[in-house]
KOLFI-154504 format. One record per residue (C-alpha): x, y, z negated; residue number from 0. Coordinates in Angstrom, 2 decimals, decimal comma, padded with zeros to 5 digits. Layout:
+---------+---------+---------+-----+
!      px !      py !      pz ! num !
+---------+---------+---------+-----+
!       X !       Y !       Z ! NUM !
...
+---------+---------+---------+-----+
% end
This chain:
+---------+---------+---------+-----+
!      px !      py !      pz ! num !
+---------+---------+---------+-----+
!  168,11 !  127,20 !  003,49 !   0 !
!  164,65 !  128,74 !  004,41 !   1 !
!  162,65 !  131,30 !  002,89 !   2 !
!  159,81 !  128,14 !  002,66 !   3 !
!  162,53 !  126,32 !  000,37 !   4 !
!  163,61 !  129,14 ! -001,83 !   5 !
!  160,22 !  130,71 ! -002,49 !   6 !
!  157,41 !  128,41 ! -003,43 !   7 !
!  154,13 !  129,18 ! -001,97 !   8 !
!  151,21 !  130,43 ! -003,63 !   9 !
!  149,02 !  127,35 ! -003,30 !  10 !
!  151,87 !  125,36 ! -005,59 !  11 !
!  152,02 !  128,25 ! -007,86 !  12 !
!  147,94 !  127,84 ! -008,09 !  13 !
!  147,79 !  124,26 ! -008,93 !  14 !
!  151,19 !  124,22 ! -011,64 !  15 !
!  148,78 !  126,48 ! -013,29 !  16 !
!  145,36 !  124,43 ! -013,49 !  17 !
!  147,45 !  121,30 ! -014,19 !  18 !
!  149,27 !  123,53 ! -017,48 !  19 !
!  145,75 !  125,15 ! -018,46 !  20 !
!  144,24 !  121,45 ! -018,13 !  21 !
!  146,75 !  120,00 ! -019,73 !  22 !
!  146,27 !  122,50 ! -022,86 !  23 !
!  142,62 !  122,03 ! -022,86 !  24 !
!  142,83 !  118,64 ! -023,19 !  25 !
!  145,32 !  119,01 ! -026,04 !  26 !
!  142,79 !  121,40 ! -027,64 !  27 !
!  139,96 !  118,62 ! -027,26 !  28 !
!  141,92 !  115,87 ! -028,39 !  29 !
!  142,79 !  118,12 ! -031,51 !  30 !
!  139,29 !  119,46 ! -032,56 !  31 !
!  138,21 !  115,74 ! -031,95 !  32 !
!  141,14 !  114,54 ! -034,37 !  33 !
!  140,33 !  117,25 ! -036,96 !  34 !
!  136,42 !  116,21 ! -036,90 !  35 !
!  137,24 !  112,49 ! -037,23 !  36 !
!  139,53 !  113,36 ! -040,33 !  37 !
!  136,61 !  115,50 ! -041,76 !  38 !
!  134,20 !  112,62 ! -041,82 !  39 !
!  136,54 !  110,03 ! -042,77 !  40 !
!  137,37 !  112,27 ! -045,93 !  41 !
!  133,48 !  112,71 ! -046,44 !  42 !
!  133,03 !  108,80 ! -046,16 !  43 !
!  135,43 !  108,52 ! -048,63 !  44 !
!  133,96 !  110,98 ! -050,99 !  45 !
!  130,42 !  109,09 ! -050,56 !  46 !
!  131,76 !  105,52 ! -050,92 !  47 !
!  133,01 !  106,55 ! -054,22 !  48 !
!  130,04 !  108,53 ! -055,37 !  49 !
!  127,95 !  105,50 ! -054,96 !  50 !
!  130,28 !  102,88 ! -056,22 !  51 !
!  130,17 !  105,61 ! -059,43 !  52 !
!  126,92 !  104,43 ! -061,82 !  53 !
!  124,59 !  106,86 ! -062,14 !  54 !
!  122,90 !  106,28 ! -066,16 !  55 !
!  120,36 !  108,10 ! -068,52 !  56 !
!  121,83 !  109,00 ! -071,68 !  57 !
!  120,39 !  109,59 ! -074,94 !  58 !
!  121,03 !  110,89 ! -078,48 !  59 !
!  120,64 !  108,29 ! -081,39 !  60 !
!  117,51 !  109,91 ! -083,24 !  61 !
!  117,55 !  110,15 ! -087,57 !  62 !
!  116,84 !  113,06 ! -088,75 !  63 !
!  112,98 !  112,70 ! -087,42 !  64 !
!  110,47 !  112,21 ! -090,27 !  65 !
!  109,58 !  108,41 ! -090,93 !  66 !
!  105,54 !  108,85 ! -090,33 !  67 !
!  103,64 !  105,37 ! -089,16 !  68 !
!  100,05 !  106,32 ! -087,50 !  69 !
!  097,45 !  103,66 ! -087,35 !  70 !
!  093,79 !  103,07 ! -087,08 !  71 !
!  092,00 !  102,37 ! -090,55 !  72 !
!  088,28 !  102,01 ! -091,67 !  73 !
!  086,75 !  103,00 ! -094,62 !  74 !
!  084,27 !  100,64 ! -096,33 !  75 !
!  082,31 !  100,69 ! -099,94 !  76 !
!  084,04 !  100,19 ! -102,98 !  77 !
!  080,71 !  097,67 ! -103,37 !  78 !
!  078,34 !  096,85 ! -100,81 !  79 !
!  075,29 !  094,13 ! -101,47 !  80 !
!  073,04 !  093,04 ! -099,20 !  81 !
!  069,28 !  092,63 ! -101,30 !  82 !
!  067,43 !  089,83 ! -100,33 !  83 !
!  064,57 !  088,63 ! -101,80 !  84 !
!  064,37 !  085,29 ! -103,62 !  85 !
!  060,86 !  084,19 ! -103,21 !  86 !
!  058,14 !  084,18 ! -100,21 !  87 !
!  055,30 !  086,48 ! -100,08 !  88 !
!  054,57 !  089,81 ! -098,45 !  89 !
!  056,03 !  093,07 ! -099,21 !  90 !
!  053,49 !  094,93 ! -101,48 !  91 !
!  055,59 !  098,32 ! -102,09 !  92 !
!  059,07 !  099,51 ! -101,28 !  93 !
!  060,14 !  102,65 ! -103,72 !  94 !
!  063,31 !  103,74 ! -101,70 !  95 !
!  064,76 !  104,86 ! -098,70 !  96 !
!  067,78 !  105,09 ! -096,73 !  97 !
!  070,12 !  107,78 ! -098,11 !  98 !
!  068,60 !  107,60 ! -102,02 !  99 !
!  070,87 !  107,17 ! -104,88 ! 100 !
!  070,19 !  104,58 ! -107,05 ! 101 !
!  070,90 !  102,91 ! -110,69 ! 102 !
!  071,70 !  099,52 ! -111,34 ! 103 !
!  068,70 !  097,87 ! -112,07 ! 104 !
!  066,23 !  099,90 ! -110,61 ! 105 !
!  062,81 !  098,81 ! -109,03 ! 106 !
!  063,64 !  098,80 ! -105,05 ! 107 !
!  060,07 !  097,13 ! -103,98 ! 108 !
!  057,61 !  094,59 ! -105,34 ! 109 !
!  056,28 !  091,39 ! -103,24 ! 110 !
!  052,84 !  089,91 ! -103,45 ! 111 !
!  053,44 !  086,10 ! -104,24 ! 112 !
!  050,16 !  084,42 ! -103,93 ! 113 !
!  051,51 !  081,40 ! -103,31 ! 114 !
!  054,14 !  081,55 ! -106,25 ! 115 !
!  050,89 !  082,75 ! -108,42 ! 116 !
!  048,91 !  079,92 ! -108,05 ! 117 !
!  051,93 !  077,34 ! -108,42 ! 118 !
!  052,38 !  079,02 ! -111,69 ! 119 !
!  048,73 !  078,74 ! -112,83 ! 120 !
!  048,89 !  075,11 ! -111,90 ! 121 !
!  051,91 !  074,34 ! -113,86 ! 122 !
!  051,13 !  075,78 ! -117,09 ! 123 !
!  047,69 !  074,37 ! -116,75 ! 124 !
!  049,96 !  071,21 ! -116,76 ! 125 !
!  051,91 !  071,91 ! -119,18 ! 126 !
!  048,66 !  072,36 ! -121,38 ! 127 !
!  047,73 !  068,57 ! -120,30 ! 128 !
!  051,52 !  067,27 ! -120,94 ! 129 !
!  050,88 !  069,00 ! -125,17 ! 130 !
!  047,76 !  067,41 ! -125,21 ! 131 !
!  049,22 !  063,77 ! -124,31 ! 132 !
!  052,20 !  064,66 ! -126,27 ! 133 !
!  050,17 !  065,32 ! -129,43 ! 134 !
!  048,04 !  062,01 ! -128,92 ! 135 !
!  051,43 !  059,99 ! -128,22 ! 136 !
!  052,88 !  061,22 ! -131,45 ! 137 !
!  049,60 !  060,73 ! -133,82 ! 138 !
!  049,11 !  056,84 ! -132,11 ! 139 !
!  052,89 !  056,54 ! -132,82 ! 140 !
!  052,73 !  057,70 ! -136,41 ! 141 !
!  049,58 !  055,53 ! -137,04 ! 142 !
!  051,26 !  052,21 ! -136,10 ! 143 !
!  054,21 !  052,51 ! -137,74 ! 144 !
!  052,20 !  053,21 ! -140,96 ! 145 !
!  050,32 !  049,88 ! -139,78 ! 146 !
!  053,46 !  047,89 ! -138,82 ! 147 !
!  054,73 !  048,96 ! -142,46 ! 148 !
!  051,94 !  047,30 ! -143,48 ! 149 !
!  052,06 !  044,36 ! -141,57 ! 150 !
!  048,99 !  044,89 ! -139,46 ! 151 !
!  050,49 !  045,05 ! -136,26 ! 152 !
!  053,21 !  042,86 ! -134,68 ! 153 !
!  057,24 !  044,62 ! -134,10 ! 154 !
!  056,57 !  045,02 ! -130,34 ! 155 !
!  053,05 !  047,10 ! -130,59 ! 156 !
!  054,42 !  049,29 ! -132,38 ! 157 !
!  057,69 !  050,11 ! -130,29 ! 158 !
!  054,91 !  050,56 ! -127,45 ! 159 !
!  053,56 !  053,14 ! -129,21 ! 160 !
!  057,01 !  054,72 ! -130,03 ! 161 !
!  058,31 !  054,44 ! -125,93 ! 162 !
!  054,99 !  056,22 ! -125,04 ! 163 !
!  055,57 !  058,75 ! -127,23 ! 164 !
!  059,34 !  059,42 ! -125,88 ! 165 !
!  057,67 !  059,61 ! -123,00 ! 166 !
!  055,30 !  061,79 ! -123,14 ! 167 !
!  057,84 !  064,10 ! -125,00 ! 168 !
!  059,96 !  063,66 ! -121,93 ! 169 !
!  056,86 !  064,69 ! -119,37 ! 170 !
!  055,99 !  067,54 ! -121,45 ! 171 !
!  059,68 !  068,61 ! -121,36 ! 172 !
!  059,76 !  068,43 ! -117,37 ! 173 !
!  056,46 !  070,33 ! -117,22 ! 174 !
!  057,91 !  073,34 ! -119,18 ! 175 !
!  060,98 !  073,38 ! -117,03 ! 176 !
!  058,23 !  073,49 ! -114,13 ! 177 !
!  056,58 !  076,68 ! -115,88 ! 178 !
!  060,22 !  078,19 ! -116,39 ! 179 !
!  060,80 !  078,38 ! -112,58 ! 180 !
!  058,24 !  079,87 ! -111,30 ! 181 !
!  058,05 !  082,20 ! -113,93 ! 182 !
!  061,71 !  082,88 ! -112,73 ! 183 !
!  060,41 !  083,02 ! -108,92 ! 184 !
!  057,68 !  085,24 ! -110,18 ! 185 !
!  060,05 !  087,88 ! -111,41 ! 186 !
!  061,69 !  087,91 ! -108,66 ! 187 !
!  058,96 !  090,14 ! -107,19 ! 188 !
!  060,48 !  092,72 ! -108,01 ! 189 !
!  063,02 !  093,70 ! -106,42 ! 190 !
!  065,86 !  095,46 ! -107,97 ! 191 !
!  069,41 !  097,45 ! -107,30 ! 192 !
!  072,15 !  095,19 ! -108,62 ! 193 !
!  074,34 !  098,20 ! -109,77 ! 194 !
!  074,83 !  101,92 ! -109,05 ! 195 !
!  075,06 !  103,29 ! -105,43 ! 196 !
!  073,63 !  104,59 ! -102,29 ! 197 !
!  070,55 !  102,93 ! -100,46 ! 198 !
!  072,18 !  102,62 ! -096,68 ! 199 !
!  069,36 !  100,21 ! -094,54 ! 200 !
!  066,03 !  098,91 ! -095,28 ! 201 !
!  064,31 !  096,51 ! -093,29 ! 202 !
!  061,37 !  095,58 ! -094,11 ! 203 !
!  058,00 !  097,51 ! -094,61 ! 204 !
!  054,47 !  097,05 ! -096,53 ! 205 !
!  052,83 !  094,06 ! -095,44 ! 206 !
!  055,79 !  092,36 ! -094,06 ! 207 !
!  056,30 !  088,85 ! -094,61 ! 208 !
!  059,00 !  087,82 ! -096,67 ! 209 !
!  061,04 !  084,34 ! -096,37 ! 210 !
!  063,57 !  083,69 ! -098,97 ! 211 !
!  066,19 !  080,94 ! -097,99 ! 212 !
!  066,95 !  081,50 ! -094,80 ! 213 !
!  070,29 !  082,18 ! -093,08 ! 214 !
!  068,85 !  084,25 ! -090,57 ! 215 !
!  067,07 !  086,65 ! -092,93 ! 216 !
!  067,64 !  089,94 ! -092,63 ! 217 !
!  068,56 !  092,16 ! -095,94 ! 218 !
!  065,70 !  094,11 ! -097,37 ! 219 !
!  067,77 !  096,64 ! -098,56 ! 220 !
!  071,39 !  097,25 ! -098,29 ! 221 !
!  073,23 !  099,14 ! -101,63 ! 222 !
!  076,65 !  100,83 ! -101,26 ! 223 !
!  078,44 !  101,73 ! -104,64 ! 224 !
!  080,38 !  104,96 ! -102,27 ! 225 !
!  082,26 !  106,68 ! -105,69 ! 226 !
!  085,25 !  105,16 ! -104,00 ! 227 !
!  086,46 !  103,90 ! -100,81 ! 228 !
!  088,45 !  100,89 ! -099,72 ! 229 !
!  090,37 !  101,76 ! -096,35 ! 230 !
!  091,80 !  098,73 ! -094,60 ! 231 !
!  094,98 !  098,92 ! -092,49 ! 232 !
!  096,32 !  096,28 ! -090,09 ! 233 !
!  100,20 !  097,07 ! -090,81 ! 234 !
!  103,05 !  095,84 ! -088,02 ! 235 !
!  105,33 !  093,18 ! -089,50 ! 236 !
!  108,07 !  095,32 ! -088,97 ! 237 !
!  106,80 !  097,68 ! -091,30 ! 238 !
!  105,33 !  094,84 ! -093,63 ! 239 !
!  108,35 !  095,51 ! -096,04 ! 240 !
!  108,19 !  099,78 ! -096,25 ! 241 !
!  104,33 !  098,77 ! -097,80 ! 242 !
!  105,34 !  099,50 ! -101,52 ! 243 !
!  103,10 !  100,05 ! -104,69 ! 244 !
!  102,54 !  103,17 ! -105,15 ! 245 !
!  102,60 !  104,91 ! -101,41 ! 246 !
!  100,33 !  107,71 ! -100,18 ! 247 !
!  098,92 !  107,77 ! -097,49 ! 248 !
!  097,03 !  110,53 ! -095,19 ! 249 !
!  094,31 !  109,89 ! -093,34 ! 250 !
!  091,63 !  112,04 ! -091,67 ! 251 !
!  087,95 !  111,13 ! -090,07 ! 252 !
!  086,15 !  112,72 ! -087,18 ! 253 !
!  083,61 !  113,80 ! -088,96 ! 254 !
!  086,09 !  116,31 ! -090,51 ! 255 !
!  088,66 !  117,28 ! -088,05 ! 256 !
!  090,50 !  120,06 ! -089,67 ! 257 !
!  091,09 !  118,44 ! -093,08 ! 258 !
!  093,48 !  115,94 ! -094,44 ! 259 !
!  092,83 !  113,07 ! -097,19 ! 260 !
!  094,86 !  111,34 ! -099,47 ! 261 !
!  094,53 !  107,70 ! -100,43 ! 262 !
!  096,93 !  105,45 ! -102,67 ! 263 !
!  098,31 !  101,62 ! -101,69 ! 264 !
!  096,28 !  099,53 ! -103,57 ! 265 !
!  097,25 !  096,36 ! -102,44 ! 266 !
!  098,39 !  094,55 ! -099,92 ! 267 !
!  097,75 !  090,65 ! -098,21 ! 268 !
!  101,14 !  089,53 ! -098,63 ! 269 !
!  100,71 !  087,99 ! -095,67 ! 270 !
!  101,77 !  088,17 ! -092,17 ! 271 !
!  098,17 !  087,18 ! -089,90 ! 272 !
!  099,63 !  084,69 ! -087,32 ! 273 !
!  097,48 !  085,83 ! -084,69 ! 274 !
!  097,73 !  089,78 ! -084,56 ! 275 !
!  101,37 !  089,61 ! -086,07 ! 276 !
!  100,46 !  092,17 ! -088,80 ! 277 !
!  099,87 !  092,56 ! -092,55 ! 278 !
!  096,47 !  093,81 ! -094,10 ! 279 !
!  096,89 !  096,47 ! -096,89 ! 280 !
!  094,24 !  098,27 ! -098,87 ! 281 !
!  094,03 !  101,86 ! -099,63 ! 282 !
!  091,81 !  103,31 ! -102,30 ! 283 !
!  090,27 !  107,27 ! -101,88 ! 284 !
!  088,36 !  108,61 ! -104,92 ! 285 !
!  085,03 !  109,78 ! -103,05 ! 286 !
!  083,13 !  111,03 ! -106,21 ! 287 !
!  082,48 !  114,34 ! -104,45 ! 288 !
!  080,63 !  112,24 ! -101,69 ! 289 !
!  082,36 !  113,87 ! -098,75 ! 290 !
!  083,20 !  110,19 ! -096,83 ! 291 !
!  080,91 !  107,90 ! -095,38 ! 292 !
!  081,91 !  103,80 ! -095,28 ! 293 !
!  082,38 !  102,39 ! -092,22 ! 294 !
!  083,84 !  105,32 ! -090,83 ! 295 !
!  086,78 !  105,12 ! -088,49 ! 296 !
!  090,40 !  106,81 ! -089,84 ! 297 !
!  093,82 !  107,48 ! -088,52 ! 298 !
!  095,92 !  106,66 ! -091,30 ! 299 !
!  099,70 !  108,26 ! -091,42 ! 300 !
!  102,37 !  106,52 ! -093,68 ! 301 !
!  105,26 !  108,76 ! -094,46 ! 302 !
!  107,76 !  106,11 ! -095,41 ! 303 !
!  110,15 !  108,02 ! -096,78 ! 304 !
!  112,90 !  106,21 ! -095,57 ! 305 !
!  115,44 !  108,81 ! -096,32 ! 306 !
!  115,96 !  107,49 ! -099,75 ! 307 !
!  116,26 !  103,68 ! -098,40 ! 308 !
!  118,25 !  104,28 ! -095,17 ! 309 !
!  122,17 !  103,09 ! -095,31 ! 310 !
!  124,26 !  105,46 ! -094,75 ! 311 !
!  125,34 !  106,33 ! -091,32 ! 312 !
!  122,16 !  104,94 ! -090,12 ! 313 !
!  120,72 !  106,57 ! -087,05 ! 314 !
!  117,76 !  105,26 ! -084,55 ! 315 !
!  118,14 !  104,12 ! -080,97 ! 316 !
!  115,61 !  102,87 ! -078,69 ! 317 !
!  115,50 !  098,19 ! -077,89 ! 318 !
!  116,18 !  099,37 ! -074,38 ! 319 !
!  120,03 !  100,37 ! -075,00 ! 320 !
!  121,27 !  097,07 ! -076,56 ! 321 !
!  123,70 !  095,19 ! -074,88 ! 322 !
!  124,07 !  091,40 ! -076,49 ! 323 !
!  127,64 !  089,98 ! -075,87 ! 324 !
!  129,41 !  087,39 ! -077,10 ! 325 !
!  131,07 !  089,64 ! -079,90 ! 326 !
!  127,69 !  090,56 ! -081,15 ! 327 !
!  125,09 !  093,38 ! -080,68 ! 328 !
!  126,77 !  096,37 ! -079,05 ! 329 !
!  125,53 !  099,88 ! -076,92 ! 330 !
!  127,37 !  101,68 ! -074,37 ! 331 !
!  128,17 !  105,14 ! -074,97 ! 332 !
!  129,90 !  107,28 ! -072,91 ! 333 !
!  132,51 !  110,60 ! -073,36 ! 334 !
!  131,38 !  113,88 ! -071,33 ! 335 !
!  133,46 !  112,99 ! -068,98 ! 336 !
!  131,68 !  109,93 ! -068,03 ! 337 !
!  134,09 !  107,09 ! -069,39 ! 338 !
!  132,47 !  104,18 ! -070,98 ! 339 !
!  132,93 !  102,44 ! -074,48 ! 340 !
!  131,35 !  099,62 ! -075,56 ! 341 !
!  130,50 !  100,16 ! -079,22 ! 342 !
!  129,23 !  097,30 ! -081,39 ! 343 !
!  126,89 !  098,12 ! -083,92 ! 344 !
!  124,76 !  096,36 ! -086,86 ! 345 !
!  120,82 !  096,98 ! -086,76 ! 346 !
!  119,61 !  097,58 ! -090,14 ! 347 !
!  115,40 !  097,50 ! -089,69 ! 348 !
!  113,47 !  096,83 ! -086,72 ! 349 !
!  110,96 !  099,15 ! -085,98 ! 350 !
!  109,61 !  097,69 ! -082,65 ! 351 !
!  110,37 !  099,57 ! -080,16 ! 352 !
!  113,04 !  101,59 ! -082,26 ! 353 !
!  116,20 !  100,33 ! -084,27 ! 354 !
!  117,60 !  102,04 ! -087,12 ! 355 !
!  121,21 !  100,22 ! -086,39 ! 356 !
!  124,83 !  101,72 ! -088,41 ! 357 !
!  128,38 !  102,32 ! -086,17 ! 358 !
!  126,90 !  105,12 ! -084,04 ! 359 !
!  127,06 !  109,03 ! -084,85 ! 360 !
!  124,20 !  111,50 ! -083,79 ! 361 !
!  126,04 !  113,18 ! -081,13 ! 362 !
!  126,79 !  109,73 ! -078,92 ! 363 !
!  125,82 !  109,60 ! -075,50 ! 364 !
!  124,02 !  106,36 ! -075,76 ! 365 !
!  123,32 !  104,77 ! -072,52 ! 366 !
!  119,96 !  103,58 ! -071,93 ! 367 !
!  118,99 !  100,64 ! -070,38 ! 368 !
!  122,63 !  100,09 ! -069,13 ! 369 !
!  123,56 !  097,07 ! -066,97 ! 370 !
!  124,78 !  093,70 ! -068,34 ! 371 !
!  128,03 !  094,06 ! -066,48 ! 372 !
!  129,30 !  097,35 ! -067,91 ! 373 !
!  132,55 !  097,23 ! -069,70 ! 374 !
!  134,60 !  099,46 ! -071,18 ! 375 !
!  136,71 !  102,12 ! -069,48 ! 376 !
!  133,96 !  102,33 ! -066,44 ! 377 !
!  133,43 !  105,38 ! -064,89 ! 378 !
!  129,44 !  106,76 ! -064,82 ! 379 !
!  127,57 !  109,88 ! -064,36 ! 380 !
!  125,49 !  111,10 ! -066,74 ! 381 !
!  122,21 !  112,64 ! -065,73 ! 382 !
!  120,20 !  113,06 ! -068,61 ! 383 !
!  120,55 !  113,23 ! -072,43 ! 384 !
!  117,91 !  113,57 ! -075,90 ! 385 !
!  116,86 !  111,89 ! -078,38 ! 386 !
!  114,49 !  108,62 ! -079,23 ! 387 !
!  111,21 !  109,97 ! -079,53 ! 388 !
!  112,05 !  113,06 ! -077,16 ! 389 !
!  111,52 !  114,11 ! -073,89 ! 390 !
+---------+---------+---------+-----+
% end
């Protein structure tokens, strides 16, 4: 054997040693490459069950929130008469002005009537005529039926005589009916306040012509009896039922921001309008100190005081969390660790877009606005909670 055969050369030696350190490089690679496919593969997994895992709002059912309904109101007169005047002429005085108190029956302005005047002369200058015919009639009547009893004159002369006489009895009759009107239209110069209040417009001015009769007239004078105000309410039908005799209301105006007034349910339509979907109530405020002005605007609060009325159990929950299933009305709720019940429940009143519904407890995770499909047992995550009414 030759020293070539027993002792390898260097050159062999050289490349057994790049082919081992390849070889273990390669094995490295093929490692680091396994270990990073494994890596994402696990994180795939992790995200394909994070999204297939519902992500819901939760919130608290509400109850122990004060029942207060806040709507828009107006205040108007307890009595409010627009004064017109029932005759034609032109305005010869007015003896009030906007903002005066008056008393019922009091002289407001006087109209000058010429027209009226002269009607008036001409009718009792008729009625003067009609007593002078009537007095002739009933002397020629009395005459013949002293002749006819005599046998002077003939049956149908005298029942002439008697028809003329009805007659004239008849015209002078209509002639002092005549008088009576415009004697009536000539009072009505003066115009007067029809009962106690405040004077709040006038429209008219001395010399300005008055027509009575008209729909388009404008009121001379407009009276306001203010010692109480009516405030008018357009109530929700879902509230139509709380409206009961005897509630108090608060209300407050602009015209004094930093106080509060109190007005009592006086009564109510009864009656659900059709086209608004709401019930008209009227409250009543005693304004004898003079501090409100009708036709002012309000925001009227209602404290319901539901507390008394509300079944037990009851708490409130917002339309969006209802689920309708065959079984009946129902909400999802879910456990802190994000499992899923499907709890059926009974709505009590309707409150728009609140329920006050029984078969929940205060501290539920109710789910809002949850998908039709969820079921029971599901799995979710739970990214916000409160209450109805909260943020």
């Amino acid at each position: 054997m030759s020293d070539t055969d027993r002792f390898p050369t260097q050159g062999s030696t050289s490349l057994r040693t790049y082919t081992i350190v390849a070889a273990i490089g390669f094995i490295a690679i093929l490692a680091v490459g396994t270990a990073i496919r494994l890596a994402a593969r696990d994180d795939l997994h992790k995200q394909t069950i994070a999204n297939q895992t519902l992500t819901v709002n939760v919130i608290r059912p509400g109850g122990s929130a004060a029942d207060a309904l806040v709507l828009p109101g107006r205040l108007q007169a307890w009595n409010q008469a627009p004064v017109y005047s029932r005759t034609n002429g032109y305005l010869r005085r007015w003896y009030v002005d906007i903002g005066q108190p008056v008393r019922a029956g009091q002289l407001l302005a006087e109209v000058d009537t010429p027209e009226v005047d002269q009607q008036l002369n001409a009718a009792r200058a008729a009625l003067a005529t009609a007593d002078a015919q009537l007095d002739l009639a009933r002397s020629t009547s009395a005459r013949w039926g002293r002749l006819l009893a005599q046998e002077a004159v003939s049956q149908q002369d005298a029942d002439e005589r008697r028809g003329d006489f009805a007659a004239r009895v008849a015209m002078r009759n209509e002639a002092a009916a005549n008088v009576q009107r415009l004697q009536t239209l000539t009072s009505f110069k003066r115009i007067v306040a029809p009962f106690d209040g405040i004077v709040t417009s006038r429209s008219t001015d001395i010399g300005a012509l008055i027509v009575a009769g008209t729909t388009t007239t404008q009121p001379l004078f407009t009276i306001s009896d203010v010692s109480h105000l009516r405030i008018y309410v357009s109530v929700p039908e879902a509230y139509a039922s709380t409206m009961r005799d005897g509630l108090t209301a608060r209300f407050a105006v602009s015209d004094h921001p930093h106080r509060t007034f109190e007005a009592a349910l006086a009564r109510s339509a009864d009656s659900v309008d059709p086209a608004s979907g709401s019930m008209l109530v009227q409250l009543v405020y005693d304004n004898s100190a003079g501090l409100l002005k009708p036709g002012a605007y309000a925001q009227v609060t209602f404290d319901l005081n539901r507390d008394k009325h509300r079944a037990v159990g009851a708490v409130r929950i917002p339309v969006s969390s209802l689920l309708f299933r065959r079984e009946g009305t129902a909400v999802a709720i879910a456990n802190p660790q994000g499992r899923v019940k499907v709890q059926p429940i009974v709505i009590q009143t309707d409150f728009g877009s609140e329920l006050e519904v029984t078969g929940l407890k205060p501290d539920d995770n109710v789910i809002d606005n949850p998908p039709e499909d969820i079921r029971t047992d599901d799995q979710v995550k739970i990214v916000r909670a409160g209450r109805p009414g909260h943020a």
